[in-house]
Each structure stands twice: as structure tokens, then as C-alpha cells.
N, CA and C of each residue as an Amber inpcrd file, in Angstrom:
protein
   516
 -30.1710000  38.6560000   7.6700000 -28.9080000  37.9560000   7.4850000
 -29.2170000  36.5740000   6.9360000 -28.1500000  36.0590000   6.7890000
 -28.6730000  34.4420000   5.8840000 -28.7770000  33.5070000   6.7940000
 -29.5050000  32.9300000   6.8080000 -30.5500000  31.7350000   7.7290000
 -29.9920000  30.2990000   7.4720000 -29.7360000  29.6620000   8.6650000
 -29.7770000  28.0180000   8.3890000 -31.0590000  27.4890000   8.9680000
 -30.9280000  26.7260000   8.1370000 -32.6090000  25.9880000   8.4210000
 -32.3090000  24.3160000   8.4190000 -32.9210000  23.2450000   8.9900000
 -32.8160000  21.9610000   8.8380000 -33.0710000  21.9360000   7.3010000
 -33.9180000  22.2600000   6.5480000 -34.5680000  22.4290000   5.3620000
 -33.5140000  22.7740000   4.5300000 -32.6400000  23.6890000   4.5920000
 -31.4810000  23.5960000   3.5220000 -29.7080000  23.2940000   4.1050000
 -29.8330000  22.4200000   4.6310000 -28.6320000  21.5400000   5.0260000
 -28.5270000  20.4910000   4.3280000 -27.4340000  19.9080000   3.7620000
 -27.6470000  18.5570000   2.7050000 -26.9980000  17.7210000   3.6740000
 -27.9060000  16.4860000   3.5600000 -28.0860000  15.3590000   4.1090000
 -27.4190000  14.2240000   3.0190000 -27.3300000  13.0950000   4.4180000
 -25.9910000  12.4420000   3.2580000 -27.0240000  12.2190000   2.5400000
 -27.4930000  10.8790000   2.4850000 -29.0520000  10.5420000   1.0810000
 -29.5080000  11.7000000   0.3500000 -28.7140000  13.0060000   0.4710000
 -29.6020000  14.1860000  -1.0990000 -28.0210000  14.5120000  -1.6030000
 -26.7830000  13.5780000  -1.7930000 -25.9540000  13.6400000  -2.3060000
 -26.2750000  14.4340000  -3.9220000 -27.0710000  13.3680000  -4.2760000
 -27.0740000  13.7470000  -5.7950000 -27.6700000  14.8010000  -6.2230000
 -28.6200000  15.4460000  -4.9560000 -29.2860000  16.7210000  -5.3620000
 -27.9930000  18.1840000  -5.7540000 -26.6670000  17.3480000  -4.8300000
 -25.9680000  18.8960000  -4.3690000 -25.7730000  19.9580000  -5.3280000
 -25.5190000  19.7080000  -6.4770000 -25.0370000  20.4470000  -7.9590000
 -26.1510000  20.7890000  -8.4230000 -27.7980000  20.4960000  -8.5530000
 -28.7460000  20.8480000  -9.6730000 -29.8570000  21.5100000  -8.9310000
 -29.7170000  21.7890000  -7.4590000 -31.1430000  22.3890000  -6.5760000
 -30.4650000  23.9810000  -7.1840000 -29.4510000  24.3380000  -6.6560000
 -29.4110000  25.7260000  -7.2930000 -28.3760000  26.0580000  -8.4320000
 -28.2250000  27.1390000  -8.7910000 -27.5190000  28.3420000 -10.2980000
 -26.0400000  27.7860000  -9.6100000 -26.0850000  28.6290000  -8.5870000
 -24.4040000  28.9410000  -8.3980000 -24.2800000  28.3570000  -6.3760000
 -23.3290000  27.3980000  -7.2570000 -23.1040000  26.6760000  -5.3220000
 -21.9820000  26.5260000  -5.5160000 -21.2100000  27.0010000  -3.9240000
 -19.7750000  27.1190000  -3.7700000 -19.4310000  26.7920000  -2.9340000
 -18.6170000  25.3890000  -2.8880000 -18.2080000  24.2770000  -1.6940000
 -17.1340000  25.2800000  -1.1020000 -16.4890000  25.5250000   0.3840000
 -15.3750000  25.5710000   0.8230000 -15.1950000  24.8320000   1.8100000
 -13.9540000  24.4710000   2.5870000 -13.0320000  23.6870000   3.2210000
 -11.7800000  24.4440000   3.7960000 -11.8860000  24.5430000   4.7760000
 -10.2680000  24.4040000   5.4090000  -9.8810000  23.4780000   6.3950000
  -8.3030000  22.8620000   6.3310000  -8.1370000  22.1260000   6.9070000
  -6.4960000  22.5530000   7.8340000  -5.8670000  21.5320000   8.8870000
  -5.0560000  22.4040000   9.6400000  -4.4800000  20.9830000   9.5720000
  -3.1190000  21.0250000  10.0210000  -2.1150000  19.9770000  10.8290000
  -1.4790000  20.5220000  11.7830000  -1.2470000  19.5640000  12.6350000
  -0.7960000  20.4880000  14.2940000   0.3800000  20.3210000  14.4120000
   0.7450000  19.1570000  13.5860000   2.8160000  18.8230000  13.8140000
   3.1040000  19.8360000  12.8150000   2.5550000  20.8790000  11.9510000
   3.5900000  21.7430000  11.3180000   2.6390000  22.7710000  11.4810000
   1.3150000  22.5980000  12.3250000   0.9950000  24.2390000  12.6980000
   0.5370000  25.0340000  11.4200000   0.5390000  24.0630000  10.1740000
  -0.1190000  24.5300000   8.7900000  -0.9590000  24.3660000   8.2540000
  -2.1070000  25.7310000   7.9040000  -3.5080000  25.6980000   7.4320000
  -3.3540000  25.6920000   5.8560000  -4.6550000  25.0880000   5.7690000
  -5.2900000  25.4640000   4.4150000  -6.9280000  25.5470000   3.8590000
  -6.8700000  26.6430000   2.9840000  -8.1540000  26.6610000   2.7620000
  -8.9430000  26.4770000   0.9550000  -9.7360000  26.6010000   0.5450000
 -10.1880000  26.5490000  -0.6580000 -11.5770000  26.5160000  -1.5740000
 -11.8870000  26.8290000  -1.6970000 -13.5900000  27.1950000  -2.0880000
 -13.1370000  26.0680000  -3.9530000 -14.4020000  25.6270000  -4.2330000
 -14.6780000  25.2150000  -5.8330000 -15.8670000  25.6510000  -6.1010000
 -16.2910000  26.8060000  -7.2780000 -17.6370000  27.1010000  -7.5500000
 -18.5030000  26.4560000  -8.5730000 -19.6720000  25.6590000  -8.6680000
 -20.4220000  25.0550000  -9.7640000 -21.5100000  26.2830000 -10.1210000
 -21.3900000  26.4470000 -11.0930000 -23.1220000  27.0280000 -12.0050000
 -22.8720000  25.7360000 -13.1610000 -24.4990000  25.5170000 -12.3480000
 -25.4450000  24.6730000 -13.2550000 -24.9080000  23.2100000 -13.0350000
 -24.2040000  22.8800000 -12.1620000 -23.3140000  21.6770000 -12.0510000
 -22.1710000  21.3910000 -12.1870000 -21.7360000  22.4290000 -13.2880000
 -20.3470000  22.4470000 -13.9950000 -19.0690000  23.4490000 -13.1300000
 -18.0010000  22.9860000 -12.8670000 -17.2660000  24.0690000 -12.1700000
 -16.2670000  25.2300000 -12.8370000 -16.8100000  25.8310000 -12.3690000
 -16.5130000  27.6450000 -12.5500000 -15.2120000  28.2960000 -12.3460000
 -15.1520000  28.0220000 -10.8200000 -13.8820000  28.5320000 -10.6330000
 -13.4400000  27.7600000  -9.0820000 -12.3900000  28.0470000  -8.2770000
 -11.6630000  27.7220000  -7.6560000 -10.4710000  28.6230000  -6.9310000
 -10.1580000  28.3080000  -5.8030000  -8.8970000  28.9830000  -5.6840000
  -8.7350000  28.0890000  -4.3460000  -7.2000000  28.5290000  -3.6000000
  -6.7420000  27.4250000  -2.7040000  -5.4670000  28.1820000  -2.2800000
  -5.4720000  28.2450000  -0.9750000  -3.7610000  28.7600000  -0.0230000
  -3.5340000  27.9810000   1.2810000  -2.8960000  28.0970000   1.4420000
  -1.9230000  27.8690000   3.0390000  -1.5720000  28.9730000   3.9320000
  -1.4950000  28.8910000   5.0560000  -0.7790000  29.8130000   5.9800000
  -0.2870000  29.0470000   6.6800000   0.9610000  29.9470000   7.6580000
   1.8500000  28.9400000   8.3350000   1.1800000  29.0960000   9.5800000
   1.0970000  28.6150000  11.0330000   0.8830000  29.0170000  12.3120000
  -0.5860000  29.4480000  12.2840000  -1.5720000  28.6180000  11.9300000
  -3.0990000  28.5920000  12.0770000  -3.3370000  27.6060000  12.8250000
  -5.0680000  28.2650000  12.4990000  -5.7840000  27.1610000  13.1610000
  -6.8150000  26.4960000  12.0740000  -7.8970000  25.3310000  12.4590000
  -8.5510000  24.8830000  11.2390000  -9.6360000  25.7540000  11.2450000
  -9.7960000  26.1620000  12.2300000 -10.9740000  27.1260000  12.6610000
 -11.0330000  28.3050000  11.6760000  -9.7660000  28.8440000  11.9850000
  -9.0490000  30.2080000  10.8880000  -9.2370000  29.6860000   9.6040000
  -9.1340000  28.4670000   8.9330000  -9.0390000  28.1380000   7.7150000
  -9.8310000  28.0970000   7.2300000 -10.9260000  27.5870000   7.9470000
 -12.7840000  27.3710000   7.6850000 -12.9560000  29.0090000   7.2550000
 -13.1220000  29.5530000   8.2800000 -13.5000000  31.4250000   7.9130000
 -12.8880000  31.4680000   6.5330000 -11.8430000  31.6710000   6.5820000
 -11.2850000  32.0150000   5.7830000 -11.2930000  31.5420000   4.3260000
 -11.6650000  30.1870000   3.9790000 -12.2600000  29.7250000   3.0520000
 -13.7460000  30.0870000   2.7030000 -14.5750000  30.3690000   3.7880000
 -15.9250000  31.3500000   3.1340000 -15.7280000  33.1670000   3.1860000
 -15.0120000  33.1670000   3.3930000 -14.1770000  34.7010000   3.1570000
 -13.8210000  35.0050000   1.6120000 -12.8860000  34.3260000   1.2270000
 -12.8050000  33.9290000  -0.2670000 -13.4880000  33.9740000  -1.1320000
 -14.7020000  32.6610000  -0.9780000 -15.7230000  32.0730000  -1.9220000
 -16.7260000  33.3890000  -1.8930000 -16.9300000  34.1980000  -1.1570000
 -17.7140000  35.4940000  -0.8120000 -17.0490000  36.3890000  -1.6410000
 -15.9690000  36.9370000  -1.4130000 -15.4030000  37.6750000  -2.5450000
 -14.7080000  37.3810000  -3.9300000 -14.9280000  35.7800000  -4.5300000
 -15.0840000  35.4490000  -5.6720000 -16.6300000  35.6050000  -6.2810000
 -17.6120000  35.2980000  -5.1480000 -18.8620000  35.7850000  -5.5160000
 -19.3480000  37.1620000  -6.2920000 -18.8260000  37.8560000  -5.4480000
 -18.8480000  39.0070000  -5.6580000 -17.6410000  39.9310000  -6.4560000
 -16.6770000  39.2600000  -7.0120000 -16.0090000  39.6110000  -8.1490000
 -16.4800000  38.9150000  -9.5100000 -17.2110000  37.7060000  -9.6030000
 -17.7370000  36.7990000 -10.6800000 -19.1740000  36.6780000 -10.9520000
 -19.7530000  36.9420000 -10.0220000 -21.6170000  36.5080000  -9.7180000
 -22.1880000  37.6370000  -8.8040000 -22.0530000  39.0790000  -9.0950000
 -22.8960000  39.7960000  -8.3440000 -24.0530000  40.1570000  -8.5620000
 -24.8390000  39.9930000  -8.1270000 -26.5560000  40.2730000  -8.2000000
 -26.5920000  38.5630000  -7.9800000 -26.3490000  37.4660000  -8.2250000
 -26.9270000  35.9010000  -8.2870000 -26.8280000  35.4610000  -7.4400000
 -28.3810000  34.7570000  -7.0970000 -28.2650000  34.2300000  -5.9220000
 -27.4350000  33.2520000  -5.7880000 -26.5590000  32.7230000  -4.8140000
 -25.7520000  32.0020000  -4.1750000 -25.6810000  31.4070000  -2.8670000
 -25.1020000  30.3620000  -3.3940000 -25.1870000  29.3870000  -1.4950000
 -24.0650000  28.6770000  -1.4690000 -23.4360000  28.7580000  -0.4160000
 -21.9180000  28.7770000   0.0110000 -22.4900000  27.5500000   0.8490000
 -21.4500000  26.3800000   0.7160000 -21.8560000  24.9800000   1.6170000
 -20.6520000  24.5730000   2.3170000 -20.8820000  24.5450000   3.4620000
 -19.2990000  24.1270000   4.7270000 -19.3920000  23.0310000   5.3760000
 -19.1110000  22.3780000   5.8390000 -19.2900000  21.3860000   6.9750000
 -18.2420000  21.7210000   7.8200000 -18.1380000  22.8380000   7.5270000
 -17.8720000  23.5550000   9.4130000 -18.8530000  24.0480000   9.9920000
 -19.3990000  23.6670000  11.2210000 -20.5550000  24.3840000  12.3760000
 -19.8070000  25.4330000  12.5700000 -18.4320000  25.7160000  12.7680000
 -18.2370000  26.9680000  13.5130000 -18.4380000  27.9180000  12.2100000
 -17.7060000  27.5950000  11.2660000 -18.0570000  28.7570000  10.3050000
 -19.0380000  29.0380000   9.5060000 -20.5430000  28.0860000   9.5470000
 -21.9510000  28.1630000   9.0990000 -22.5240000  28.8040000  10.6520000
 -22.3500000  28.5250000  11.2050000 -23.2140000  29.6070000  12.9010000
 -22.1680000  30.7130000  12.7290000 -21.1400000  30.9290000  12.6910000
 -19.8800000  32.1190000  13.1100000 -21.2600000  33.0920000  12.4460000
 -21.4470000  32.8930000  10.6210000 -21.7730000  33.4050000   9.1300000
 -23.5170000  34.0490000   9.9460000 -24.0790000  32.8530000  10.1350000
 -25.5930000  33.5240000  10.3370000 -25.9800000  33.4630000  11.9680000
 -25.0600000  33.6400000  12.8620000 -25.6790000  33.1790000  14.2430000
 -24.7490000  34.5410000  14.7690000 -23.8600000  34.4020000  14.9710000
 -22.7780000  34.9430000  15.8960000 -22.5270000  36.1760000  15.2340000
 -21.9560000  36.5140000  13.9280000 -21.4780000  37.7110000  13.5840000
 -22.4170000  38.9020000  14.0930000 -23.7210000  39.2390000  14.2220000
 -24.6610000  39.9650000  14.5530000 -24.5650000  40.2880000  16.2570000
 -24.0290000  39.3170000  16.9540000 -23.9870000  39.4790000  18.0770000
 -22.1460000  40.0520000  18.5120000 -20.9220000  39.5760000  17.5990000
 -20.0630000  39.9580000  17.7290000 -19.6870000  41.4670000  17.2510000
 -20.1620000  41.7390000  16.4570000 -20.2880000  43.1590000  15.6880000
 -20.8030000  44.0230000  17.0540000 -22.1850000  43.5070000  17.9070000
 -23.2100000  44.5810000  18.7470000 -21.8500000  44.6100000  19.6850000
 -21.1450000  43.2340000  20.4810000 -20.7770000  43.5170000  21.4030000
 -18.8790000  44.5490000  21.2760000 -18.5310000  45.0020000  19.8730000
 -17.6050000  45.4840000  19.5630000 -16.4110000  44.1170000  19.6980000
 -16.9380000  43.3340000  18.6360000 -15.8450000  41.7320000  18.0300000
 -15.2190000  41.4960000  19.3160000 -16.3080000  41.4680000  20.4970000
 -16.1480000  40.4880000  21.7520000 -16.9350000  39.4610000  21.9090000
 -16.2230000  38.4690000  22.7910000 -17.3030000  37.3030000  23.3990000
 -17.7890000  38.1410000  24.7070000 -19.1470000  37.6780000  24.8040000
 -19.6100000  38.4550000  25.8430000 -19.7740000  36.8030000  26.9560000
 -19.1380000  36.3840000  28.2290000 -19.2610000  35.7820000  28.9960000
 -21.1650000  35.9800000  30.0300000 -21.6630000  34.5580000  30.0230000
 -23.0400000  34.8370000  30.6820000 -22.7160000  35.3560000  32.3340000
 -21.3900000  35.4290000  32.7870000 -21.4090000  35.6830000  34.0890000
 -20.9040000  37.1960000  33.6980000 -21.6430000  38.3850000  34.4430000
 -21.4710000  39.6810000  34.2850000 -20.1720000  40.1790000  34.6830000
 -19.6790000  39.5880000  35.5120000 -18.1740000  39.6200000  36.6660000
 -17.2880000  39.2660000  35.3960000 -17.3280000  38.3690000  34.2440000
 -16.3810000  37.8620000  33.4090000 -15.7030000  39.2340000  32.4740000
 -14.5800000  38.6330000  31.9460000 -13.9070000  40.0250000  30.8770000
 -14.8250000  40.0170000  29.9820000 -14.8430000  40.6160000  29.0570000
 -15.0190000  40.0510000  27.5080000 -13.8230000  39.9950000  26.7860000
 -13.5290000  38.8750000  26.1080000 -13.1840000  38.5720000  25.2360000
 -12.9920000  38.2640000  24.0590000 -11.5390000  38.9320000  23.3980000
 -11.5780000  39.0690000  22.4100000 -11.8090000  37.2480000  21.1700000
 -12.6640000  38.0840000  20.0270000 -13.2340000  36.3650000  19.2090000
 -11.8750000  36.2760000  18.3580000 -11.8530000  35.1320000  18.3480000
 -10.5620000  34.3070000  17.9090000 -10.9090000  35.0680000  16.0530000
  -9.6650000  35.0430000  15.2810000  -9.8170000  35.3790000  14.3330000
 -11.0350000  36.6960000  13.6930000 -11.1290000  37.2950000  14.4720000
 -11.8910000  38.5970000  14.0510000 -11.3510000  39.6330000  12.9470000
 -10.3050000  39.7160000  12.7960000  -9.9570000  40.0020000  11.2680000
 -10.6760000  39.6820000  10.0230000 -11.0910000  38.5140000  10.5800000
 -11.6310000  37.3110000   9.2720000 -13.0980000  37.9770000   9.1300000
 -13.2320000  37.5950000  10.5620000 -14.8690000  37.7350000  10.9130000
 -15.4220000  39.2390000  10.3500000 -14.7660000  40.4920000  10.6750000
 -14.8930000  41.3860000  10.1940000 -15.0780000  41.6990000   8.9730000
 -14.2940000  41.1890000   8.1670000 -14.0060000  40.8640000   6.7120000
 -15.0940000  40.4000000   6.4950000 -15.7050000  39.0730000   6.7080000
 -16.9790000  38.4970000   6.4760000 -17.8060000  39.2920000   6.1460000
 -18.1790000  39.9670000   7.7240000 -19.3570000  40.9290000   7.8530000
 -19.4250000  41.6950000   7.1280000 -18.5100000  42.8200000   6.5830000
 -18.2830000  43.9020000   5.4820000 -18.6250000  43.1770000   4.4700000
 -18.4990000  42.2840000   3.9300000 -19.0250000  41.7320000   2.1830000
 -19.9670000  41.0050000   2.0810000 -20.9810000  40.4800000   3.4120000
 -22.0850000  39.6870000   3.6510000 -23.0780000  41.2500000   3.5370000
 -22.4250000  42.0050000   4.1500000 -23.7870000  43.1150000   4.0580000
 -23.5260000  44.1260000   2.6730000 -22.6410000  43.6310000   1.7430000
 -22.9010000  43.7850000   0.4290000 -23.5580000  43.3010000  -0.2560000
 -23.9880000  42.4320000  -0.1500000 -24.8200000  40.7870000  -0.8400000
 -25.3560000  39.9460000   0.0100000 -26.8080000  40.3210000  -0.0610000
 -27.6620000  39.5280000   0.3020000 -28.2230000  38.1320000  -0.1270000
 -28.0700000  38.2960000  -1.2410000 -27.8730000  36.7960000  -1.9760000
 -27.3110000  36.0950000  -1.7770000 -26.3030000  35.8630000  -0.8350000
 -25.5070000  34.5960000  -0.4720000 -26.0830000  34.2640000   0.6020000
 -26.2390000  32.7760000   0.8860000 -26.8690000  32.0480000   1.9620000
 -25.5960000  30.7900000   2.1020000 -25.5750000  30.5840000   3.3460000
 -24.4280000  30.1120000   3.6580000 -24.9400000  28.8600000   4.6880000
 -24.8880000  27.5410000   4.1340000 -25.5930000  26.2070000   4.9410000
 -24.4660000  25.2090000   5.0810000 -24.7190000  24.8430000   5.9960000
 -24.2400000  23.1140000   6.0980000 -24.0230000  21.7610000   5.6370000
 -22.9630000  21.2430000   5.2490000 -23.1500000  20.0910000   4.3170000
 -22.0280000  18.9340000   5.2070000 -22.6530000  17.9860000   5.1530000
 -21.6460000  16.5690000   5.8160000 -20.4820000  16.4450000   5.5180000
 -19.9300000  16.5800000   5.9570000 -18.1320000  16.3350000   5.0290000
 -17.7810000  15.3210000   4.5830000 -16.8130000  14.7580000   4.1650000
 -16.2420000  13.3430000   3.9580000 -17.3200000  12.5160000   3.9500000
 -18.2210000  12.4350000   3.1560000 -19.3700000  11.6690000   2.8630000
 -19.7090000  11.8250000   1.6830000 -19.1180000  11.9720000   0.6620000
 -19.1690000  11.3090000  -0.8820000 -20.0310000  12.6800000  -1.4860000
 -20.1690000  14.2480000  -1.1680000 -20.5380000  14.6810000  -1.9840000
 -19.1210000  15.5720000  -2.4170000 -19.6530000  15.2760000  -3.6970000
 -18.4470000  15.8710000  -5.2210000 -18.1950000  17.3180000  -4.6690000
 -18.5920000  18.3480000  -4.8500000 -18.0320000  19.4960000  -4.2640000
 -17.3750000  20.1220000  -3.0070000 -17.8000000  19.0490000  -1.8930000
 -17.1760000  18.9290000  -0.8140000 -16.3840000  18.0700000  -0.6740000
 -15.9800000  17.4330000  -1.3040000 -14.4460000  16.2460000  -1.3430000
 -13.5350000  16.9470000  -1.9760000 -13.8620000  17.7350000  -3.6070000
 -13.0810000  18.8110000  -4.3750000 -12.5360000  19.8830000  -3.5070000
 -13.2950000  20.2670000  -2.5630000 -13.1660000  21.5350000  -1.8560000
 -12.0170000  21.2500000  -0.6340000 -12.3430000  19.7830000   0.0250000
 -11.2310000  19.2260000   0.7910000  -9.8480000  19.2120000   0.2840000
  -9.7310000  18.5710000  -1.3140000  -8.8080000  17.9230000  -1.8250000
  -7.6500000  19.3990000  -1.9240000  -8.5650000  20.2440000  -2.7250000
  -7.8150000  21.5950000  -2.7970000  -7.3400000  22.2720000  -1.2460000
  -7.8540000  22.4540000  -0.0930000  -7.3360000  22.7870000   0.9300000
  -6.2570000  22.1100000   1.7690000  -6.3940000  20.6510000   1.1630000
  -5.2250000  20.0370000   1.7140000  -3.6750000  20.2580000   0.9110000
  -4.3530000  20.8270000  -0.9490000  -2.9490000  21.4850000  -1.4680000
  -2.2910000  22.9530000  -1.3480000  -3.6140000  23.4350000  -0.3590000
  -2.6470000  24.7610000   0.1810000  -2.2650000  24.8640000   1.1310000
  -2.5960000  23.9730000   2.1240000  -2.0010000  23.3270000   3.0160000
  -0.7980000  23.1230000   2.8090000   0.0830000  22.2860000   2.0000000
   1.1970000  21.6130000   1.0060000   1.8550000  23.0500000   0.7180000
């Protein structure tokens, strides 16, 4: 499955690396408001630096959590409608949805898209947005080429401010 490593997480000081270390890098973002209960999400794709493509929605009655998934949900199946066979790296500065991608899905899939509680006496419970998650999993184990890392948010890199700007207009 695709690996996070300290080693490919961008750090604020490798701003300028973000666009030219690889072919094809694809910022996403989702973002939420709680006084209208409205998400949004949005991926922007660069090959070679230059941007490719894009897309961007809203839903009503989310969460930001849901929006995050759901914005590397997207950028995964633009991948794979635009760039199949190329390697690719999907960049979030969401923790939940860079661990959900290479940490958790492997363990939510074994336990049948439950949380498994460390006390044995506990229910299991069902994972928030598993629709999504499912979805994920089905087109991550189509394409191995996508690697999916961590990037600082709101800290001045160009594809992750683009990627904000657009989720806050499907948000809108």
C-alpha cells in the first residue's frame, strides 16, 4: 500500500521543491463550515509544474473530515481517468485523510469497515464515512502508483493554497 515516510512529507522550507521533485502531483483540500453545515472539496493537478486539471463541489450536511476523503477520492479517479500507468503523488494536509489512505484502510477493510475498540467488551463501530473509504480502497488497489503524503497547509505552497481556494468555491 502507499507509505508515508518523514522523507516524503513537504516541509514548509522545501516550498519551492513542491511542483519539480515529481511528473504528476495532485494537491487536494476539503473544507467545512458549521453555521451552514456545508462541505467542500477539490483536487488541482500539476505535470511538470504546469496545471492540468482540476475539479471542485460542495455538499450540504458534512463534515471536513468527509470533505478531505472525498477530495482524495476524486484526485484518484481523475488519476486514473487522465494518468494511468504514471506515477503519482496526491498531497493533503489532512492527517486524517493521509493515515485514513496508508494506515487505517487495511485495518478497516480486515475488520469489515469497523473501528475495532482496544477493550474486547466494546461494540465495534461503524467508521465515519465508509462509503468514501470503500471507494478509496477499490481504486487504490487499481493503481499502485499513487502515493499519497502530507503537506503543511496554509503555508505558502502554490498547489495547496489553489487546492484550498477551489474547495472553499464548492463549498459556495
Amino acid at each position: 500500500m502507499n507509505d508515508v515516510s518523514g522523507n516524503s512529507s513537504l516541509k514548509e522550507n522545501d516550498t519551492s521543491r513542491a511542483l519539480t521533485d515529481q511528473r504528476l502531483e495532485i494537491f487536494v483540500d476539503g473544507c467545512f463550515e458549521p453555521a451552514s453545515r456545508r462541505g467542500g472539496w477539490a483536487f488541482v493537478a500539476y505535470r511538470d509544474g504546469v496545471e492540468v486539471g482540476f475539479d471542485f463541489g460542495g455538499e450540504p450536511d458534512s463534515s471536513n473530515n468527509a470533505m478531505e476523503a472525498i477530495a482524495v477520492l476524486k484526485a484518484i479517479v481523475w488519476i486514473q481517468a487522465n494518468a494511468l500507468k504514471e506515477q503519482a503523488i496526491i498531497w493533503s494536509d489532512s492527517i486524517y485523510a493521509v493515515t485514513g489512505c496508508n494506515n487505517w484502510l487495511p485495518v478497516w477493510k480486515e475488520n469489515g469497515w469497523k473501528k475495532i475498540q482496544a477493550n474486547p467488551n466494546a461494540r465495534r463501530r461503524t467508521i465515519s464515512n465508509a462509503d468514501v473509504w470503500k471507494a478509496i480502497d477499490l481504486h487504490l488497489h487499481r493503481d499502485n502508483l499513487i502515493n499519497i503524503v502530507w503537506c503543511k497547509g496554509h503555508s505558502g505552497i502554490p498547489g495547496n493554497e489553489r487546492a484550498d481556494e477551489l474547495a472553499d468555491r464548492g463549498r459556495l
